[in-house]
N, CA and C atoms as a LAMMPS dump frame, in Angstrom:
ITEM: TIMESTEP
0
ITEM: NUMBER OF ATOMS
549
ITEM: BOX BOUNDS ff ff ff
-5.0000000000000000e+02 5.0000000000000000e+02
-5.0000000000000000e+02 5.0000000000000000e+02
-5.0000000000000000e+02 5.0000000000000000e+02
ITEM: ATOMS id mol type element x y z
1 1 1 N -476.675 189.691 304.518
2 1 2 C -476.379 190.449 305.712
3 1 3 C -474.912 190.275 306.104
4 2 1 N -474.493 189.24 305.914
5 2 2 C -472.88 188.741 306.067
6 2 3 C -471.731 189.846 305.148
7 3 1 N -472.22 189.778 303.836
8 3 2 C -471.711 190.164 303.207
9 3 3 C -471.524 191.712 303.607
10 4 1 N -472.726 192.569 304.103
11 4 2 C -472.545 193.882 304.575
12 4 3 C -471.164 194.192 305.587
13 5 1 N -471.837 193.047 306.603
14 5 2 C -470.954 193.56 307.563
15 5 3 C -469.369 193.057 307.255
16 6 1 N -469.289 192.333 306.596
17 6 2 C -467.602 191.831 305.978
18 6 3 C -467.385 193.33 305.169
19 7 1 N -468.295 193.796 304.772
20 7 2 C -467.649 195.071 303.739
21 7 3 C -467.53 196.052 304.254
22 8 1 N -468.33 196.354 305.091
23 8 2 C -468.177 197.248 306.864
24 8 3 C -466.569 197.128 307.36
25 9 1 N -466.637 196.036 307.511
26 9 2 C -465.296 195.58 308.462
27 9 3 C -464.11 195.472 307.416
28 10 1 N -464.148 195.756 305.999
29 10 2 C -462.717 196.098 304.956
30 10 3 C -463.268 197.68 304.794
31 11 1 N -463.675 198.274 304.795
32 11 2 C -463.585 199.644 304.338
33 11 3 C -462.684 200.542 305.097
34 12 1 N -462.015 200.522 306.499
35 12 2 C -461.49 201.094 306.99
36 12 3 C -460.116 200.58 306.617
37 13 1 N -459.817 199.374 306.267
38 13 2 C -458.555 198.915 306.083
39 13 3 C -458.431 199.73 304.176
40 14 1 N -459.25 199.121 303.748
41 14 2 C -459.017 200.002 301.936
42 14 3 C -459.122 201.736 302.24
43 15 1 N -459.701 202.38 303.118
44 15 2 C -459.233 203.715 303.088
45 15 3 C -457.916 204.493 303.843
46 16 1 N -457.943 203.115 304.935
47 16 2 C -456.84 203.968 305.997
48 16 3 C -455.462 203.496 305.28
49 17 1 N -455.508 203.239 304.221
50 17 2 C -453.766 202.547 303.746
51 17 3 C -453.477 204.153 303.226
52 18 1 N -452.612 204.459 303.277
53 18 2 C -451.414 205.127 302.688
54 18 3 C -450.037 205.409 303.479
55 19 1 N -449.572 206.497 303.986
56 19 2 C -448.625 206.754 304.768
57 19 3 C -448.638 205.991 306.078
58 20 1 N -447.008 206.094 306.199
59 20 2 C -446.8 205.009 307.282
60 20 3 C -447.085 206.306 308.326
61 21 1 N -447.58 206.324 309.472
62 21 2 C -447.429 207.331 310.505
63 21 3 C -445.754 207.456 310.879
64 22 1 N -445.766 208.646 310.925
65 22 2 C -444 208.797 311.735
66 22 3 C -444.505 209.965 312.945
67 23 1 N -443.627 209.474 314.162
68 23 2 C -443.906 210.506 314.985
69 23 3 C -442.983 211.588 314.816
70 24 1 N -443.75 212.713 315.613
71 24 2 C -443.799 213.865 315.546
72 24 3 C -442.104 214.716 316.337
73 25 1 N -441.821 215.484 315.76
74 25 2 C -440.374 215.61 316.614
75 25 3 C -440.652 215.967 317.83
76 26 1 N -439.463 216.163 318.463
77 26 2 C -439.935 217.22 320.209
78 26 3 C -439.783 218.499 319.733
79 27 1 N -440.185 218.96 320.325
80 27 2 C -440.14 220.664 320.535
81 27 3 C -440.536 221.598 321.733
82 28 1 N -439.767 223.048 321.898
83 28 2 C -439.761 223.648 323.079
84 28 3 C -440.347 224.829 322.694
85 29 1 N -441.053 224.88 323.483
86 29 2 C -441.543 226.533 323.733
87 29 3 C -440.528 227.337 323.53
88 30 1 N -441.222 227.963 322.651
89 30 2 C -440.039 229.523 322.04
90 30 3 C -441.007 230.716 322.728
91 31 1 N -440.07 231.465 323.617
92 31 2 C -441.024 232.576 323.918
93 31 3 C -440.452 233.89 323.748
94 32 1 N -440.608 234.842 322.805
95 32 2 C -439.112 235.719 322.96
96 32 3 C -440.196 237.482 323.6
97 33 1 N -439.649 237.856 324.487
98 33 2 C -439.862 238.82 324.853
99 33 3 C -439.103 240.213 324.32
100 34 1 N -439.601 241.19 324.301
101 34 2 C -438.749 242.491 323.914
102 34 3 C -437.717 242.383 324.808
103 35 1 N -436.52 243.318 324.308
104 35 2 C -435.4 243.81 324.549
105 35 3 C -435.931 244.414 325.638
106 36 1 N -435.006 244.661 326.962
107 36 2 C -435.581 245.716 328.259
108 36 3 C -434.822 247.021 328.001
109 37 1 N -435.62 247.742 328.232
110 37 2 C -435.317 249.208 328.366
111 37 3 C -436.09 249.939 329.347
112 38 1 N -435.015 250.561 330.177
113 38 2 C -436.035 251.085 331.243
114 38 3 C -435.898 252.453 331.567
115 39 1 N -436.591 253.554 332.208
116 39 2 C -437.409 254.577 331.89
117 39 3 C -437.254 254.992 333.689
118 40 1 N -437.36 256.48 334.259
119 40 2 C -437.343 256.97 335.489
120 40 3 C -438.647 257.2 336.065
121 41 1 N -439.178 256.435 336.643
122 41 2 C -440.695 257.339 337.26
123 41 3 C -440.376 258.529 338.149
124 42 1 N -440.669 259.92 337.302
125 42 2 C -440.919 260.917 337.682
126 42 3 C -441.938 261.568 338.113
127 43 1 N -442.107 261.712 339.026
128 43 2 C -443.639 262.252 339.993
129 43 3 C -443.479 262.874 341.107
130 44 1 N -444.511 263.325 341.683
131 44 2 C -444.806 263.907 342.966
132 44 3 C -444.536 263.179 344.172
133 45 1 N -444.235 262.225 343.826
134 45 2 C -443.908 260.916 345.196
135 45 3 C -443.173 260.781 345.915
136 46 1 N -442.511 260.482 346.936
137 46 2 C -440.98 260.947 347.467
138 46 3 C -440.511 259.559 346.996
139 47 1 N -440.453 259.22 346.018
140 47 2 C -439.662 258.146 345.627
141 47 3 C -439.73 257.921 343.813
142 48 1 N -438.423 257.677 343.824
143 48 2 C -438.497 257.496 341.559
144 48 3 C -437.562 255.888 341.502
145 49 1 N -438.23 255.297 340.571
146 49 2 C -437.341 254.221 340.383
147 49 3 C -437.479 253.759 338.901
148 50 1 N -436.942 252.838 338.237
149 50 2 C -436.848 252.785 336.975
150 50 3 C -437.374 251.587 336.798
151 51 1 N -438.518 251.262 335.307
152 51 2 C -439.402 250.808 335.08
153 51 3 C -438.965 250.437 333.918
154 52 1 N -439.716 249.203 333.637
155 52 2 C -439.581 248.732 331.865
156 52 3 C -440.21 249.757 330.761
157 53 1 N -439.932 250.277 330.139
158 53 2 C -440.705 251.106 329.307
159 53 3 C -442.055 250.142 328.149
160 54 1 N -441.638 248.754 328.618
161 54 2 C -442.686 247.208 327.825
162 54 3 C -444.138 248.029 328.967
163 55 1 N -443.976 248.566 329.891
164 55 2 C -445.149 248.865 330.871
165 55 3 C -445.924 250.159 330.849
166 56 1 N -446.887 249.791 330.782
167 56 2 C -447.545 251.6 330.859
168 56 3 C -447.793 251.811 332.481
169 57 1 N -447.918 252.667 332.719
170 57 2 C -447.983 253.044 333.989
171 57 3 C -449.303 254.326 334.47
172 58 1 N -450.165 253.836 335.417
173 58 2 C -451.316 254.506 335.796
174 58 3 C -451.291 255.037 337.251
175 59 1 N -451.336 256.299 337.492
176 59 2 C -451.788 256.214 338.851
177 59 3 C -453.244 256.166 339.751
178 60 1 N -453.09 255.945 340.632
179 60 2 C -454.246 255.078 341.248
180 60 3 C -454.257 256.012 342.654
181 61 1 N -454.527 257.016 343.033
182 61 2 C -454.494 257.716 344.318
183 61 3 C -453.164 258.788 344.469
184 62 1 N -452.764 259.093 345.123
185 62 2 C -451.846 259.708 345.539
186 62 3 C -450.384 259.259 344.355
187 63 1 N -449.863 258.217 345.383
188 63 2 C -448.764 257.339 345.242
189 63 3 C -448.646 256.139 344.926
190 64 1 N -450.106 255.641 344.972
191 64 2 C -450.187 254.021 344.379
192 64 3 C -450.502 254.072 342.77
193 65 1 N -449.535 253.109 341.985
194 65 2 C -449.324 253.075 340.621
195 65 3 C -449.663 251.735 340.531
196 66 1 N -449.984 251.335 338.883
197 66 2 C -449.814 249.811 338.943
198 66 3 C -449.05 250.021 336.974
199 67 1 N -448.449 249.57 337.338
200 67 2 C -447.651 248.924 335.769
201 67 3 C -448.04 247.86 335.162
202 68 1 N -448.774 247.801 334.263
203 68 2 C -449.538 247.017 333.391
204 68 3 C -448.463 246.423 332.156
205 69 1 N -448.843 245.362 331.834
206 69 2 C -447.883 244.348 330.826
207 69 3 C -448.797 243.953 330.138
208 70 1 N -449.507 244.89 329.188
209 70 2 C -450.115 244.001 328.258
210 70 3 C -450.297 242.706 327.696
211 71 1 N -449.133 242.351 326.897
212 71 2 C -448.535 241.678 326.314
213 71 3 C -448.11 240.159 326.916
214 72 1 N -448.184 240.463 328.311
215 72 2 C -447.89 239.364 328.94
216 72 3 C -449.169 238.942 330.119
217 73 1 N -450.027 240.257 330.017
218 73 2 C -451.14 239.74 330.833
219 73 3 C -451.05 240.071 332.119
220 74 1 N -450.351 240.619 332.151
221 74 2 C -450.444 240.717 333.888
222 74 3 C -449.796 242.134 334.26
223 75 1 N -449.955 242.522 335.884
224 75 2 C -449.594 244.25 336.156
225 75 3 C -448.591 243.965 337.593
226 76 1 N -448.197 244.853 338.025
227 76 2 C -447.386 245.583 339.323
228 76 3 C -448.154 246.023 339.862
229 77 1 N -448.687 246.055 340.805
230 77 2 C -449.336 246.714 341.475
231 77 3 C -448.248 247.289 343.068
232 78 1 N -448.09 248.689 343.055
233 78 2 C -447.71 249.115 344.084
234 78 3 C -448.126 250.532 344.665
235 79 1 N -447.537 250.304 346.532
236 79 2 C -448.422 251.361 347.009
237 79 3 C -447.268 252.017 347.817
238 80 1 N -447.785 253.444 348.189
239 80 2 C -446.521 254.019 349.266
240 80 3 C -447.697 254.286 350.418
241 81 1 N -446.734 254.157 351.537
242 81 2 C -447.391 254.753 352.705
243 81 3 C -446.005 255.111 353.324
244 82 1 N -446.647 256.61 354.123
245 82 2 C -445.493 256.981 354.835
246 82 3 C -445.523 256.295 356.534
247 83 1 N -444.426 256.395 357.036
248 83 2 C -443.525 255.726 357.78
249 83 3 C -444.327 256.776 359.34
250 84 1 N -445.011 256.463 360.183
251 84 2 C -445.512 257.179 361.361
252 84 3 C -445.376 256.415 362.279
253 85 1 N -444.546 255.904 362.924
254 85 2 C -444.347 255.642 363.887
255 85 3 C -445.13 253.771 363.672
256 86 1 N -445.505 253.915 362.779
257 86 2 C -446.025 252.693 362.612
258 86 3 C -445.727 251.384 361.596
259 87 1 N -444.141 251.442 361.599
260 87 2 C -443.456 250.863 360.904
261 87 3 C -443.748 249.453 360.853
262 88 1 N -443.655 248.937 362.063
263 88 2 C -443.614 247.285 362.638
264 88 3 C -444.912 246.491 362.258
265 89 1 N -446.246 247.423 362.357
266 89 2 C -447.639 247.063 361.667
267 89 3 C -447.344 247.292 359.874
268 90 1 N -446.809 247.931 359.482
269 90 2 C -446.661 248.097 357.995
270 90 3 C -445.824 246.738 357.295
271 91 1 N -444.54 246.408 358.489
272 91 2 C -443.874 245.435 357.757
273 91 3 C -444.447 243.656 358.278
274 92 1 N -445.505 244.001 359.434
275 92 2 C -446.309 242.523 359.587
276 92 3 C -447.376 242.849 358.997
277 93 1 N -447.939 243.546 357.77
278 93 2 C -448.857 243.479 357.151
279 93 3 C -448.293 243.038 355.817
280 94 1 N -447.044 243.805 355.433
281 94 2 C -446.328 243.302 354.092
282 94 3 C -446.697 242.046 354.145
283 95 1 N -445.661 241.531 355.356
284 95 2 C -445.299 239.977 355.266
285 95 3 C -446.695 239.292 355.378
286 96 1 N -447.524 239.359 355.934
287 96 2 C -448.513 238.855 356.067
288 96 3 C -449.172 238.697 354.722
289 97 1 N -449.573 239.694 354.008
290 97 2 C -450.054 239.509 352.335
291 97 3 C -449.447 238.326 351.839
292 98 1 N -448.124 238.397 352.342
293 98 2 C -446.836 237.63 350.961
294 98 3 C -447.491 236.331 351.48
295 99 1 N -447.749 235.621 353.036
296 99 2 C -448.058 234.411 353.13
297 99 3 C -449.145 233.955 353.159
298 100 1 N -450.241 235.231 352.617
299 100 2 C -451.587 234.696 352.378
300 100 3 C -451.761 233.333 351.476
301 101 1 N -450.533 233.636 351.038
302 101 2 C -450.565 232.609 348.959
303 101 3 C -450.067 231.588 349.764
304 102 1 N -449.858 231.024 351.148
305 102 2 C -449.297 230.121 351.424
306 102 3 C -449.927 228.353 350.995
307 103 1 N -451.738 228.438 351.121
308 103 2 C -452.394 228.032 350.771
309 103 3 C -452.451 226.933 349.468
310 104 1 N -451.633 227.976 348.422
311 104 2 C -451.893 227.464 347.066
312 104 3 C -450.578 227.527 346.568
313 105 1 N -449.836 228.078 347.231
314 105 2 C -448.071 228.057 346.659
315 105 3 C -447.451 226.917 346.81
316 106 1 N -446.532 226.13 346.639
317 106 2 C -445.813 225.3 346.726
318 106 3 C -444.582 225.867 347.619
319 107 1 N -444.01 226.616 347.185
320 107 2 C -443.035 227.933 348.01
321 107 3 C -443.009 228.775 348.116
322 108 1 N -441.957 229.473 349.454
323 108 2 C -442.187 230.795 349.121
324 108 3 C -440.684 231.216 349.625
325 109 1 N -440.12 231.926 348.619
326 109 2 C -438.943 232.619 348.987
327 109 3 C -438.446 233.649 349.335
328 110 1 N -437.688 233.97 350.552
329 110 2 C -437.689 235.098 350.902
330 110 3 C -435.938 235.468 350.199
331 111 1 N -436.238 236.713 349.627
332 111 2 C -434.872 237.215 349.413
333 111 3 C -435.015 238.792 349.851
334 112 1 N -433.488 238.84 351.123
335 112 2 C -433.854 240.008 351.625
336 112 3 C -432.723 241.025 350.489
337 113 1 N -432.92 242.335 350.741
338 113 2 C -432.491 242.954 349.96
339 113 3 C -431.905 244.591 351.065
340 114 1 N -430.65 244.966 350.808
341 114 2 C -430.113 246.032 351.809
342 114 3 C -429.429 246.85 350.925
343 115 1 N -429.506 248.22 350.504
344 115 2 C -428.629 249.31 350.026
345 115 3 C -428.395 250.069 350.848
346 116 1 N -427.422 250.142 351.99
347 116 2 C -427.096 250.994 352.675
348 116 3 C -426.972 252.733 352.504
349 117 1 N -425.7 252.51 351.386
350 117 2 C -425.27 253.698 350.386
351 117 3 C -427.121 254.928 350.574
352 118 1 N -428.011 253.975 350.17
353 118 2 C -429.292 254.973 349.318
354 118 3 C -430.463 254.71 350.852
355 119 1 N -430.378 253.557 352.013
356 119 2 C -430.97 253.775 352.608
357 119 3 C -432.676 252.904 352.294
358 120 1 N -432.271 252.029 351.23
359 120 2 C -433.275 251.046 350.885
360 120 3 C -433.029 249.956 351.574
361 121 1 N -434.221 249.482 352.558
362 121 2 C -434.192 247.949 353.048
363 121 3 C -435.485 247.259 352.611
364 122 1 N -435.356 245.867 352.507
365 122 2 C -436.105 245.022 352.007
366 122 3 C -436.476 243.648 352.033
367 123 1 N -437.35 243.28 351.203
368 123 2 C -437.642 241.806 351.057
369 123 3 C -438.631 241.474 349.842
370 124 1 N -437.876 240.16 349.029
371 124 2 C -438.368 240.048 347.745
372 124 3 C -439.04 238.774 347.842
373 125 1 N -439.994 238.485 347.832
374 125 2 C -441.039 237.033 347.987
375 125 3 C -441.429 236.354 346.538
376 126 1 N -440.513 235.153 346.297
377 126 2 C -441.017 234.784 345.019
378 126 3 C -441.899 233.256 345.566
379 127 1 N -443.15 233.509 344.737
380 127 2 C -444.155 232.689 344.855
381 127 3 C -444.211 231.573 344.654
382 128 1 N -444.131 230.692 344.309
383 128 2 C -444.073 229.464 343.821
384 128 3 C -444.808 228.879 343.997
385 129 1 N -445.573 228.233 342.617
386 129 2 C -446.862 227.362 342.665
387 129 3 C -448.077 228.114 342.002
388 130 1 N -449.143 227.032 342.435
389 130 2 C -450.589 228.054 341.375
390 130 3 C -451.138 229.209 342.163
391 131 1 N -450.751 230.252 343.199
392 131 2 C -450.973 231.237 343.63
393 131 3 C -451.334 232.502 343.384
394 132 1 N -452.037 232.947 343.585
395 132 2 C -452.888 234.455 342.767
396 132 3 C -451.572 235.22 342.174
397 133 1 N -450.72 235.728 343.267
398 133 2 C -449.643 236.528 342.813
399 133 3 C -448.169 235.469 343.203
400 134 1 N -447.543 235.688 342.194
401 134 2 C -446.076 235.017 341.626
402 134 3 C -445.039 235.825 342.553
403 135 1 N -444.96 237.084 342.742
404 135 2 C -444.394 238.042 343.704
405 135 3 C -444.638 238.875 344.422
406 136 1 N -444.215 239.504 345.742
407 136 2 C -444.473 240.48 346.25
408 136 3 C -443.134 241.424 347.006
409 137 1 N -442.919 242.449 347.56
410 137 2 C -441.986 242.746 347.443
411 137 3 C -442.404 243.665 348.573
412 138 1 N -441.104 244.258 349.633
413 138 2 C -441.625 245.562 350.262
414 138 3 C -440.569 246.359 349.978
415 139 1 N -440.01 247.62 350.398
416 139 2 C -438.799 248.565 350.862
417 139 3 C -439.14 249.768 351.513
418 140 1 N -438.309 250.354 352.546
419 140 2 C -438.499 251.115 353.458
420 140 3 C -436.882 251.56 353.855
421 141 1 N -436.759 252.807 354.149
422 141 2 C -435.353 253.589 354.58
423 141 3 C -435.997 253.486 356.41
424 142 1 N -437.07 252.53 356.811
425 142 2 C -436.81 252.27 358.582
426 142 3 C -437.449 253.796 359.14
427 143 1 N -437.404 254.563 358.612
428 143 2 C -437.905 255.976 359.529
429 143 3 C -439.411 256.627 358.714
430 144 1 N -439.424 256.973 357.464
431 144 2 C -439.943 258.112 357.102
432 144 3 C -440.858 257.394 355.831
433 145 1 N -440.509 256.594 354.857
434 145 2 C -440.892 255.546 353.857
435 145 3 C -441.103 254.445 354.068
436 146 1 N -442.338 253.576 352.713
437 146 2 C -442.343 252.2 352.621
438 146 3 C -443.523 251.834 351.477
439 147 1 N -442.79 251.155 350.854
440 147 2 C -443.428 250.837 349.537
441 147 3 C -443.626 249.054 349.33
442 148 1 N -444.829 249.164 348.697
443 148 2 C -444.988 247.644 348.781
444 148 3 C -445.397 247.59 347.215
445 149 1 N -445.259 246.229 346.573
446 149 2 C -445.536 245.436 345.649
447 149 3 C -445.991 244.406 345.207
448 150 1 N -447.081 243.787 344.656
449 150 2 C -447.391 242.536 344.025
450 150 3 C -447.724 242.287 342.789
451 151 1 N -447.154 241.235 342.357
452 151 2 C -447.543 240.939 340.677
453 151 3 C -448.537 239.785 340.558
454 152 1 N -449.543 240.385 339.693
455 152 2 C -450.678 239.362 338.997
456 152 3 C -450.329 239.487 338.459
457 153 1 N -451.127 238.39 337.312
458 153 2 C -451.591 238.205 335.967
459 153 3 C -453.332 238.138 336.078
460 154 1 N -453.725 238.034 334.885
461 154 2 C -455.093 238.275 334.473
462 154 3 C -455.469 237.04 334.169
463 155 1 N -454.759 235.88 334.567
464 155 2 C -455.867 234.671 334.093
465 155 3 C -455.486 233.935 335.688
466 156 1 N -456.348 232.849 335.196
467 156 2 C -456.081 231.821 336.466
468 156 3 C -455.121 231.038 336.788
469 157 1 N -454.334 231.474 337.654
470 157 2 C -452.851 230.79 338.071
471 157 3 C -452.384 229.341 337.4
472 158 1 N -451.606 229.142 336.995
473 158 2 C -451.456 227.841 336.206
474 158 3 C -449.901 228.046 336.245
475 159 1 N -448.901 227.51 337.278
476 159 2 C -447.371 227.758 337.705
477 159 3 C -447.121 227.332 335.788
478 160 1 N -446.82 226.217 335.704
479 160 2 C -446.318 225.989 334.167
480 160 3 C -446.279 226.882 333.33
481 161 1 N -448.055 227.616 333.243
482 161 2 C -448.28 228.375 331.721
483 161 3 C -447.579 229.958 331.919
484 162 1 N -447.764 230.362 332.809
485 162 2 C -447.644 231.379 333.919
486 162 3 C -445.582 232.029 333.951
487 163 1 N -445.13 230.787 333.817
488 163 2 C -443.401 230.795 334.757
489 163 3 C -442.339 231.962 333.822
490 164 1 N -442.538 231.679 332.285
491 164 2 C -441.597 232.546 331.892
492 164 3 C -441.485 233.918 331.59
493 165 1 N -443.152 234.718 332.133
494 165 2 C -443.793 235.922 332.516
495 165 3 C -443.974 236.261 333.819
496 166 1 N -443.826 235.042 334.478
497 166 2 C -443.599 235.354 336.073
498 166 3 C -442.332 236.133 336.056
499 167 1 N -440.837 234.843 335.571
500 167 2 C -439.717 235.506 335.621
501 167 3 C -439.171 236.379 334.945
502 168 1 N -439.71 236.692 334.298
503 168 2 C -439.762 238.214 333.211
504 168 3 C -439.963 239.466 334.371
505 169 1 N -440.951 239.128 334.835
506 169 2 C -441.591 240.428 335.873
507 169 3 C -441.146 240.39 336.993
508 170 1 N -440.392 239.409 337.462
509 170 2 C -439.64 239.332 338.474
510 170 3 C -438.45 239.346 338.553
511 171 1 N -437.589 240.044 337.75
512 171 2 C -437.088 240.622 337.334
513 171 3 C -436.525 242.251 337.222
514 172 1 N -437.988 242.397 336.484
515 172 2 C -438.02 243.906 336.858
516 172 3 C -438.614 244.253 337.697
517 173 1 N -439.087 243.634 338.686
518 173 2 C -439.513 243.752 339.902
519 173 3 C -437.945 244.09 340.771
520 174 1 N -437.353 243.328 340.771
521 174 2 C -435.913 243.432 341.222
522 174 3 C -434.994 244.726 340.827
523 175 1 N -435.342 244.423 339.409
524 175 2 C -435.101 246.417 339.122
525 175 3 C -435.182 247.616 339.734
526 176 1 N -436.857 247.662 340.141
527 176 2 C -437.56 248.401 340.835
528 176 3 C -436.787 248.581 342.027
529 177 1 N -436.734 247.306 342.854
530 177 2 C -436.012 247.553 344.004
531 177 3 C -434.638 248.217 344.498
532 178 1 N -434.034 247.646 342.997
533 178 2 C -432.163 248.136 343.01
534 178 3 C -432.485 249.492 342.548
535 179 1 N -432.969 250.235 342.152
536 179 2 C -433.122 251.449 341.71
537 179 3 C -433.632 252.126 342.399
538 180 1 N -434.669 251.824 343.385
539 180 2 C -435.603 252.741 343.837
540 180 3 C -434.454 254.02 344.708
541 181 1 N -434.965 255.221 344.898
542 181 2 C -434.247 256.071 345.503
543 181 3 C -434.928 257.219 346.29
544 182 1 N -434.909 257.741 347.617
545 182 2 C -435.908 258.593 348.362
546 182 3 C -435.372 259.446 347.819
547 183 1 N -436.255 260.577 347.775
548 183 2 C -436.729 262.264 347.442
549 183 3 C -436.195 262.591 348.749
């Protein structure tokens, strides 16, 4: 019985001999995204702005579109409503969405945004943290327009796995905004 378990207790040493282990190098996430190229949304809408052509684009009612990113999992979702006298409820509802994520965000940044020249005013909300949506966005010319924005993805928030498709789309989210132009 001795003898078993002594031969028990060398068999892992006579099989595990060969190579010395060496560790493993470091390495970084390589993530390479397409080249941007972007494209005019032309429609019935009183508003056109320029889009990644990486996005297909659906409409959803009237004026609400959402731009889908395959490839990266996640969409744009945006809506227009016109401007009736009821501006001040439109832009404490924006803001209000943006700090729903307050909950689960770590931050939240406000970057305001003004084109006088074209009559675009704004605000760009980047998310920060494990929060449903990574961005949200509004713009309005104050009288007559106002368009809002938020970006998902399709899986469950995870800031780390999530960040270099966040800032991909936030991005052209920013696009959207510098471009947008009233009809």
């Amino acid at each position: 019985m001795r003898r078993i378990f002594l031969l028990a207790g060398l068999m892992p040493l006579i099989w595990g001999c060969g190579e010395d282990p060496l560790p493993k190098p470091r390495a970084m996430l390589r993530l390479e995204y397409p080249r941007k190229a972007y494209r005019v949304l032309e429609s019935d809408c009183p508003f056109r702005f320029e889009y990644n052509q990486m996005a297909s684009r659906e409409f959803r009612g009237d004026c609400d579109l959402v731009l889908d990113y395959p490839e990266m999992k996640g969409s744009v979702f945006i809506s227009y409503k016109a401007v009736d006298g009821n501006l001040r409820s439109l832009l404490s509802d924006a803001q209000k969405l943006s700090y729903e994520h307050v909950v689960k965000a770590d931050n939240i940044v406000e970057q305001p945004y003004i084109n006088q020249e074209e009559a675009v005013y704004g605000m760009f909300y980047e998310v920060r943290g494990d929060a449903a949506s990574q961005s949200q966005f509004y713009v309005t010319d104050s009288t007559d327009h106002f368009v809002t924005g938020s970006l998902y993805f399709y899986a469950k928030p995870n800031y780390d796995s999530i960040l270099p498709a966040a800032v991909y789309l936030q991005n052209d989210i920013r696009r959207i905004m510098e471009s947008l132009r009233w009809k």
